[in-house]
N, C-alpha and C positions, 0 to 999 in steps of 0.2 A: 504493500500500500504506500502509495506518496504521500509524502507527510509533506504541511505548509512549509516549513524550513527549506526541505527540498525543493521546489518551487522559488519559494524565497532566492536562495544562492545559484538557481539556474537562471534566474534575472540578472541577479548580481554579476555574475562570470558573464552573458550573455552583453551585457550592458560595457563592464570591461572590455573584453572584447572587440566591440565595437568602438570604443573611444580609441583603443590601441591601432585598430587596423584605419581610424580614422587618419589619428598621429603620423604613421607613419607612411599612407597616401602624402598628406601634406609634407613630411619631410623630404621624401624620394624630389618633391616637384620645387619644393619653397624655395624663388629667385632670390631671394633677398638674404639668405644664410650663408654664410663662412662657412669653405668648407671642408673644416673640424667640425663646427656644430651641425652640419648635413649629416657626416658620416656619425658623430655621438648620436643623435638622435633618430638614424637608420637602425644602431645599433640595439640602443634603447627598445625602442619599438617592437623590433624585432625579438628581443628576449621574451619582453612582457605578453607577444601574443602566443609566443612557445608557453610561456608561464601560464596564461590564462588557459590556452587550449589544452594543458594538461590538466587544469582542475574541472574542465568542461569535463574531459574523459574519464578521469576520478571519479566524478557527479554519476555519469552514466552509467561507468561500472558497478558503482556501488547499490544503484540505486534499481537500474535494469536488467543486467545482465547478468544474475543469479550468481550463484556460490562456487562454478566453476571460473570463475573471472578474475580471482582472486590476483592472481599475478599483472595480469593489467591492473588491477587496481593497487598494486604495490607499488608498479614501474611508470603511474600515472603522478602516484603522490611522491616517489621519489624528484621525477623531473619538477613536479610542481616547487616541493622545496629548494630544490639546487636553483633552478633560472631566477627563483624571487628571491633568493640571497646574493646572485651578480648585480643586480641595482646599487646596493648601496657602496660597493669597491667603485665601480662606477660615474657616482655622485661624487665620489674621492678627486675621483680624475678630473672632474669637470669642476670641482671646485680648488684644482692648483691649476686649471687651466684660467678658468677665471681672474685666479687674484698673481698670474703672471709665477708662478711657483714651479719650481723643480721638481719633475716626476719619481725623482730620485730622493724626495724630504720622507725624512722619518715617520710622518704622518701618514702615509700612501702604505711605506712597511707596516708597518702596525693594523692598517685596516685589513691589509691584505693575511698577515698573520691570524688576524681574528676570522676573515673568511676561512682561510684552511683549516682552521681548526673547528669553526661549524662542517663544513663538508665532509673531514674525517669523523664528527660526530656524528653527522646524516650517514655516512657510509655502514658506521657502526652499528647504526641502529635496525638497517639490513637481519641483522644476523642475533638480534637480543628483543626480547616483550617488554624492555625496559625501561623505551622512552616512546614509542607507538608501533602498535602489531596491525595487522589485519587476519581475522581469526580463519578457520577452517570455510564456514560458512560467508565467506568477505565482507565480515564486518570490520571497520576502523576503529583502532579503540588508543586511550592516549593510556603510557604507562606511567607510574611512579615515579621515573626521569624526566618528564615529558618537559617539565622546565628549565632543564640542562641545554635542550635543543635552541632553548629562546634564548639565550645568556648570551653566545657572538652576536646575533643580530643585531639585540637591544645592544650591544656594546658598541657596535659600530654604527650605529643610529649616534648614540652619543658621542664617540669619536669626532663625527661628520658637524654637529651639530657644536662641537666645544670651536671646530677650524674654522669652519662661518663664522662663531663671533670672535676668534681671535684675528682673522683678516678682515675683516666686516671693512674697516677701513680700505681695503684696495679693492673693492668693487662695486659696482651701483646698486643704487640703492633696490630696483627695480627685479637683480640678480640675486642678491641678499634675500630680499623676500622671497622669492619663486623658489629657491632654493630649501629656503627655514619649512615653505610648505610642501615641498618634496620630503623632507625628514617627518614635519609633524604627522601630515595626516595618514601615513600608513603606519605610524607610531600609535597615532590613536584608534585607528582600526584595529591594531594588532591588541590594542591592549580590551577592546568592546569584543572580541574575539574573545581571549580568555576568557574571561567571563562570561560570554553568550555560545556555552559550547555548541558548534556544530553550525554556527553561522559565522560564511566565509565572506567576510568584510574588505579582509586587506586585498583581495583579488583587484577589487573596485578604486579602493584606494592607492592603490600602485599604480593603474591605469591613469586617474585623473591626477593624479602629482607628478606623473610624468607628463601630463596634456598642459596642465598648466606650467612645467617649468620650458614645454616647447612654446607658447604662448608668449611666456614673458621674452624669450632669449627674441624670439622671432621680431617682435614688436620693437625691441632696444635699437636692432639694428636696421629694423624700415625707418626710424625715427634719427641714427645716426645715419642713414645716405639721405634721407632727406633736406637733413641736416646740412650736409655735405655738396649738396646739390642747390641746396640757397646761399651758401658762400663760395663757391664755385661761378654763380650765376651774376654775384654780386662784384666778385674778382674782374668780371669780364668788361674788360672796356667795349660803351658801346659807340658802335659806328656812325 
């Protein structure tokens, strides 16, 4: 039987989704991006709709396709985890690209340190009931670890979020923001998530904090060539 929840998060992934495959139409095409932020935001795009397509199949495994499925529905929630943990190394990147920074800074190791060691815990968890199984009958169930799993993320959520306000000075104000809301609200999903078990929030939230941080970047710089193009116009002796 389909339960509302279920329903509920086929919206939500569905909806995802669509803002993602939106995003990333408009990336492939947008005249007006640099292009770094063309290829950052192909890339982007590109994960999230792996990441969402995987928690569509997750949905229907678990939901549709009976109790022989099981393995899809393992190798559905595995990819769903790994692709939605490459965002935030990511957000790393685009935030020493931003504020003119060395890819080489201490800050970039460390996020990246704290990714591998969620991955090696995703991997782990493969092979233990410890931090989440999917039973005989493919059901999902969270283990007694299951908050071990969240410790990198949340950390490099934090990470990301401590280097915004330590640079906050070397980039616009308009980047600053877009960026604070790529951290927060799949922070705050994640956290309406724990506590709402079994409704998948952050799916949705990764989508739109990545739509709005293509948004804001996109906008900075039709407003710097425009810019650019009235003192250009202004430069021109006229005849």
């Amino acid at each position: 039987m389909v339960k509302a929840v279920d329903v509920a998060n086929f919206c939500i992934a569905s909806s995802g989704l669509t803002v993602s495959v939106i995003g990333l139409l408009f990336a492939r095409h947008a005249r007006f991006l640099e292009d770094w932020h063309k290829k950052y935001f192909n890339v982007t795009f590109a994960i999230v709709i792996v990441y969402v397509l995987s928690d569509l199949i997750s949905q229907l495994s678990f939901g549709f396709m009976g109790e022989s499925f099981g393995a899809v529905s393992a190798t559905a929630v595995f990819f769903e985890s790994f692709f939605s943990s490459v965002l935030m190394p990511l957000l790393s990147v685009m935030i020493l690209h931003a504020c003119k920074k060395d890819l080489k800074s201490p800050f970039l190791f460390i996020n990246i340190c704290l990714w591998t060691v969620y991955v090696i815990i995703l991997v782990f968890t493969q092979f233990t009931n410890s931090i989440y199984y999917i039973t005989y009958n493919n059901v999902y169930h969270r283990g007694p670890l299951y908050p071990l799993l969240l410790i990198p993320p949340v950390l490099l959520m934090l990470s990301n979020l401590i280097g915004l306000f330590v640079w906050k000075k070397d980039i616009s104000e308009k980047q600053f923001f877009s960026m604070l809301l790529y951290i927060i609200i799949p922070m705050i999903s994640m956290i309406i998530q724990m506590f709402f078990y079994g409704l998948l929030l952050i799916v949705l939230g990764s989508s739109i904090s990545a739509m709005i941080l293509f948004i804001y970047i996109m906008n900075e710089q039709i407003e710097e060539r425009i810019a650019q193009a009235k003192e250009a116009a202004i430069k021109t002796p006229k005849v």
